[in-house]
Structure formats: C-alpha cells, structure tokens
N, C-alpha and C positions, 0 to 999 in steps of 0.2 A: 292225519288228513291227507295223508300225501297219496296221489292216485284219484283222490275224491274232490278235491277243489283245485289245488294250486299245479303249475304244470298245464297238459291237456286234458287233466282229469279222467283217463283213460276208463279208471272204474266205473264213473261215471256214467260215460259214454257205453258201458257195456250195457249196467243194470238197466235204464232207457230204452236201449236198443230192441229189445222185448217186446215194450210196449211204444206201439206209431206212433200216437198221437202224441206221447211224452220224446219219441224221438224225432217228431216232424218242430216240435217249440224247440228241441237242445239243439237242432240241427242251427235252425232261424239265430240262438243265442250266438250259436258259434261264428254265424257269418258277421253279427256285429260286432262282436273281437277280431273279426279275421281282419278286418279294416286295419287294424294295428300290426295285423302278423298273431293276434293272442287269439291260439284255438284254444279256448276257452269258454262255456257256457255261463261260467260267474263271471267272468268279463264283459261279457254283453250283457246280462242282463245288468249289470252296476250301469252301463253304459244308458243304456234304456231310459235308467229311473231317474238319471241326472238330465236326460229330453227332460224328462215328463214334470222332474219337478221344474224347471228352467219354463215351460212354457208346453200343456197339454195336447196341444194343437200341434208343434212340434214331434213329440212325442207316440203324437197318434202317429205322423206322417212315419216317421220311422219303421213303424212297427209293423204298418201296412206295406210298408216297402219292402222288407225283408222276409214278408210271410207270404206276399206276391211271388217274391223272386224266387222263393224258393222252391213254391209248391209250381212254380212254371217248369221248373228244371225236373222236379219229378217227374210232371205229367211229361214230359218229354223225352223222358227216360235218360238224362242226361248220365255221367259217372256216377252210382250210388257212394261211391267212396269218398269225392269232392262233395257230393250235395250234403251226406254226415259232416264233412269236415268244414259246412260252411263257405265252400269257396263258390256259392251262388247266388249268396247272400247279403254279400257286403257291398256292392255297390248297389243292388237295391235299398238296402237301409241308407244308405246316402241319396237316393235318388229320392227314398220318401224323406228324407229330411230337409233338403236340399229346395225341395219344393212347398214344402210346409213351408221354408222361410221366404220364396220368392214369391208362391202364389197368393193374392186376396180377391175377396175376404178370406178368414180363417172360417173350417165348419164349414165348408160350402160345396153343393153334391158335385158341382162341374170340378172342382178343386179336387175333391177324392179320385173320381172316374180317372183325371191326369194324372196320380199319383200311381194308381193301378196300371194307368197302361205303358208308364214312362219305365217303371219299377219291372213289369213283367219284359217290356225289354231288351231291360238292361242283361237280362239275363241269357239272351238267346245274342245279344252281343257278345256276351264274355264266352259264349262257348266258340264263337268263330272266331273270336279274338285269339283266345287262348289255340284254338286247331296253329292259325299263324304264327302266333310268337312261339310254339314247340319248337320250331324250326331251328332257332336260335338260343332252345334250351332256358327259356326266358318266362315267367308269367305275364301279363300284361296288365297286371297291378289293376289301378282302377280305372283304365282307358275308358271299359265301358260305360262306366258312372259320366265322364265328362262328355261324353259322345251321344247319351244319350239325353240326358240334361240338354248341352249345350244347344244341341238341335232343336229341343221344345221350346228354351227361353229364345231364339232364335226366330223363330215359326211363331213362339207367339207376341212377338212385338207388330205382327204383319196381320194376328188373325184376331177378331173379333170376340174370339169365345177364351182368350190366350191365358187370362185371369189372372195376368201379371200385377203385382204391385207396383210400391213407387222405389224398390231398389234397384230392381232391372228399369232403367230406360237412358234412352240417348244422350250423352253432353259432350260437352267440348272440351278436349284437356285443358288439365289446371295444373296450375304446378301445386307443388307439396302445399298441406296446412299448417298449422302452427307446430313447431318443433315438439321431440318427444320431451325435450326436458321444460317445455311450461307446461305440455299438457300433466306430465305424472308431477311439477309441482306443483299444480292447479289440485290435481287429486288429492296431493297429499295434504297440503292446506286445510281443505273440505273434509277428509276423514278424519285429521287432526292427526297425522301418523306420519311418518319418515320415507322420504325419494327410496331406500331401498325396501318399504314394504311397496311400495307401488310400485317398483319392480317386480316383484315377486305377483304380484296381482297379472301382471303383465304376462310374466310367465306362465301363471296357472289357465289365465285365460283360452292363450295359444293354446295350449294343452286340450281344454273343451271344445274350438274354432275346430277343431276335426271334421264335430259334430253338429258344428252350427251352433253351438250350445255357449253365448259369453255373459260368461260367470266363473269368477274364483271358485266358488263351491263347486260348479263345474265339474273345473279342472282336477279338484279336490278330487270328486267322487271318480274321476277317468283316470288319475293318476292310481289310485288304490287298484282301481280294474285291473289297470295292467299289471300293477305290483303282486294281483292274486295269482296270475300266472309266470312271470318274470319279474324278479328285482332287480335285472340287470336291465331288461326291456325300460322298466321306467324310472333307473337312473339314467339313461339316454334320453328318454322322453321329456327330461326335465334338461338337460344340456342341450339337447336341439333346440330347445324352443327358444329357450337362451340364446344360443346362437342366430338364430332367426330374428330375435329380437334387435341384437348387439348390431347386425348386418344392415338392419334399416335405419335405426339410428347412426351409422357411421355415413349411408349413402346422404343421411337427411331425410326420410322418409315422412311422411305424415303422422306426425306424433299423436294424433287422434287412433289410426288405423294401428299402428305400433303397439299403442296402450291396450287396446282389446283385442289383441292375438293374433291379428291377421297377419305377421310375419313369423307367428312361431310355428302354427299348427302342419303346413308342407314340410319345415326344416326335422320338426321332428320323429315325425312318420317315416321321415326317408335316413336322418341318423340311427334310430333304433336297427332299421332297415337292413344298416353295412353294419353296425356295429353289436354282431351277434346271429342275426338273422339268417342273411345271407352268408356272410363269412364267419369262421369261425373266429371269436372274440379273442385277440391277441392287440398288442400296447398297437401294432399298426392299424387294423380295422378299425379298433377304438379311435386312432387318429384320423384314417378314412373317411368315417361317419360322421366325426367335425367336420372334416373337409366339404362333405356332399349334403349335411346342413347348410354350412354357410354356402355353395355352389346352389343348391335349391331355393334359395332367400331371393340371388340376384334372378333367379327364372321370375321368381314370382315379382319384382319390380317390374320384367321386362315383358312379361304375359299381361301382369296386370294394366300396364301402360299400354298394351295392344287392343285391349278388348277394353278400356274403359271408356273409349267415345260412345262403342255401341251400350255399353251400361252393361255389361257379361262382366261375372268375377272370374277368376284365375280358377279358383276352385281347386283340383288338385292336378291339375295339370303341370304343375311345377316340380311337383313330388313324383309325379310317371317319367318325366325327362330326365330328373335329375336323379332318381336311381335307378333305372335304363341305363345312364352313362357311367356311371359306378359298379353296379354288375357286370359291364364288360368287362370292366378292369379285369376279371377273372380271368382270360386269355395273355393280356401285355401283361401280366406279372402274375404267372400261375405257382412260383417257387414261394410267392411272399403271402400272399393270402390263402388260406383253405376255405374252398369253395363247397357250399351246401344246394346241393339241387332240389328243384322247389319240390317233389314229391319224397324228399327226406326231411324237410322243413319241421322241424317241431319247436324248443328252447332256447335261448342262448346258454341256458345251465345245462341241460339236453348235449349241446354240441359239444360243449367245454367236455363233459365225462366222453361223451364217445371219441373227441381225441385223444383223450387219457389214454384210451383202452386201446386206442389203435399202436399209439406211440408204446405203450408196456409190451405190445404183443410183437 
C-alpha cells in the first residue's frame, strides 16, 4: 500500500489528478490533514467522519468550509500546486467547524451563508498572509483561520443577524473551576474505571479539540488519521497533548476545561510541528517539540485569559505564536537542528531517509 494510503499517497494523488472532479474532493481531503501537517487524503477524510459521527451539523460545517475554500483558491487562480496539496483548505475546514460550534441554531440558512463567506475568506487571507510571511521563509500556519473567525465572532456580538450562540458572549473573569483531579475523579467514579483511564480520555480528547470534535472516539478516529500518514506524527500527537495537559494541571487550570482537551489540542499540533515537521527528528527536536508543547500550553492560559471577558476562545492562536517562536530557532542554532523549508515539507519518516541519504552521500 505504500504510495497509495500511507505517506502523501503520491500514487494516489496522480491516479485523481486525471480526473477534476476526483481531484478537486482529494484536493479538499488533503487540506483537512494539512491542519496537522498530514498531506494526506485518508487523513482528512478519517477526520471528517469523526465531525460527522461526533455531531452532523458539525460535520456539515466542516466540509462546506473546506470545499468553499478551496474552490475559491481555484477560481482565483491561486498556486495549482498548494491548492492539490491542500494548503487552501485547512483553515477553511476550521472556519466551517469552528462556526458550526459557535453559530445557533444549528441547520440554519443565515448560519450556512456565514460559513461560506467566513470559509471563502479565509482563503484569500492565507494567500496575502502567506505573500508576507515568505519573507521570513515562514508559513503563516493557521493565522488566517483565527483572523477570520475572530473577526465574525467579534462583529457578531455587535450585529443582529450575528447568529452567535450561548458559548461566545461577555463575562467577568473567574478564577479557575474545580480542580483537574476531582473532576477526572468525579469521571472516573461515574464510569466505574481508574484516574489513569480518565487521563487518557483526557488525552484523546485534546487530540479531537483540534476539530472541535470532544470525544475519546474522537480522538480515537484523528489519532489513526494521522497514524495513516505518520507514526511518528502521532506518537507526538499523543505526547503533546499530554504535555498540554500535564501544563494545566501544574498551573491549576480548570479541571473541567483540562478534562475535555482544551489544553492538549494547541500543545499538540505544534509538538508534532518541531518534532519532525519542521525539523528533522533528532533526540534534540524531539526535546524541542516538548519544549514548544509545554511553551504553547502557557500561550493558551495567557490568550485564553485575554479574550475570555469578551467570551472569544483562544482557538489556535497559541499554536501560531508558539511555533512561529520555535521555527526561528532555525537561525540561533542552525548547527543543532536541520531545518525543512515549508515547500520541502512532506514526513517525519520522509525526512529521516533523506538525511540518511544526504549524510551516506
């Protein structure tokens, strides 16, 4: 199978290519893996089905978002070789998921219309994002996702037609809720099961929270995704989250929030990130990518305490800061990490053999 599923599925990607219509949905797949880093079409679509079973409405938003964004980037004649490889796609798929969960009712025509036009864009964001951040040799990750989001939820706390629910709106800081360790013994009590399966719930959680999607199964179905294309990607993916976890419960964080992911899902995206991604996967990047987990954890404390009077989540805004300041690192210590520039981007197993080959040669 190799060439055909796991990897970038390169074969894949040719046989399609043939046919539009098959390569305008592989294209879409690939943008909802790219959210991970995983160009992959079985990635995304695994991704998808964990929306859809999680909550259809969801699920719809998703799919509308990334088949907006993408077909914007066409008509626009944007790079043919990013829009195949998904990188027009992925913060639209966040943009329609993002707003499936803030917008109500669910089903509802004003609620679609904002998904289309937040989702379409998001995309004409990431192209001027992206023209900027070349500069600096840089992607600009998912800036556009939170720029264009944060501006709707924003706009529509002010506007009448804004079809916010009741997660977005105003309060007064509180301090933390009950600790993580009565909440996961509270769980574990109720499921009849052990504080370390309810960690591990915890875990798998963060893992889904990417997507908006909290549920272990979730996590289940997003952790294989990534595993279709990298093993290495999501044995990170499962030690970020962890780390994202471990970082809220040391600060004292709200053991409610803790328990359903909202400290793993940044830590992780941006561990996988350094560790393999970006750098080539050596015991230091590996150490790196802990490092700029738990560094992404305390963003997300300090973002999410900024923005929660007005009732705005952190989103991933802690995950763009905090590996922004880890791919610098590529310049203060260019002897210690091998650096992958984004238009070489493919595996962590990918990079591993082409050191090999460099280092034999």
């Amino acid at each position: 199978m190799t060439g055909w599923v796991d990897g970038t599925a390169p074969l894949l990607q040719e046989r399609l290519g043939a046919l539009a219509p098959l390569a305008f949905v592989e294209s879409c797949l690939r943008g909802v893996g790219q959210v991970m880093f995983m160009n992959n079409p079985i990635t995304g679509l695994l991704v998808l089905v964990a929306a859809w079973i999680h909550d259809p409405w969801l699920g719809f938003g998703g799919t509308v978002g990334v088949a907006v964004s993408t077909l914007v980037a066409i008509v626009m004649g944007f790079d043919a070789g990013a829009v195949r490889a998904g990188l027009f796609g992925f913060n639209g798929v966040l943009c329609g998921l993002a707003l499936a969960t803030f917008l109500a009712p669910p089903w509802d025509g004003v609620s679609t219309v904002w998904i289309v036009v937040v989702s379409a864009g998001s995309s004409l964001a990431m192209a001027g994002l992206a023209a900027l951040f070349s500069i600096w040799g840089v992607p600009p990750f998912t800036l556009a996702f939170n720029i264009s989001v944060l501006l709707f939820l924003v706009t529509g706390l002010n506007v009448a037609r804004g079809n916010l629910g009741e997660l977005v709106s105003p309060a007064s800081p509180t301090v933390a809720g009950p600790s993580v360790s009565t909440v996961l013994r509270e769980s574990a009590d109720t499921a009849g099961s052990t504080d370390a399966v309810a960690v591990l719930n915890a875990v798998f959680r963060g893992i889904a929270q990417l997507f908006f999607v909290n549920s272990i199964l979730g996590g289940v179905i997003i952790l294989v995704a990534i595993a279709v294309c990298s093993r290495i990607a999501a044995l990170f993916a499962v030690l970020g989250s962890a780390v994202g976890m471990l970082v809220g419960m040391a600060l004292g964080a709200d053991g409610v929030a803790i328990y359903n992911g909202l400290w793993g899902f940044n830590s992780y995206d941006a561990c996988l990130a350094i560790a393999g991604v970006f750098y080539v996967l050596t015991w230091r990047s590996a150490v790196l990518g802990l490092a700029c987990a738990a560094y992404t954890a305390l963003l997300f404390g300090a973002i999410g305490a900024f923005l929660g009077p007005w009732g705005l989540p952190a989103m991933t805004l802690p995950f763009c800061f905090g590996v922004l300041t880890f791919v610098m690192l590529r310049d203060a210590a260019p002897r210690r990490f091998t650096w992958v520039p984004p238009g070489e981007i493919t595996t962590p197993e990918e990079h591993l053999r082409r050191a090999g080959e460099a280092v034999r040669s």
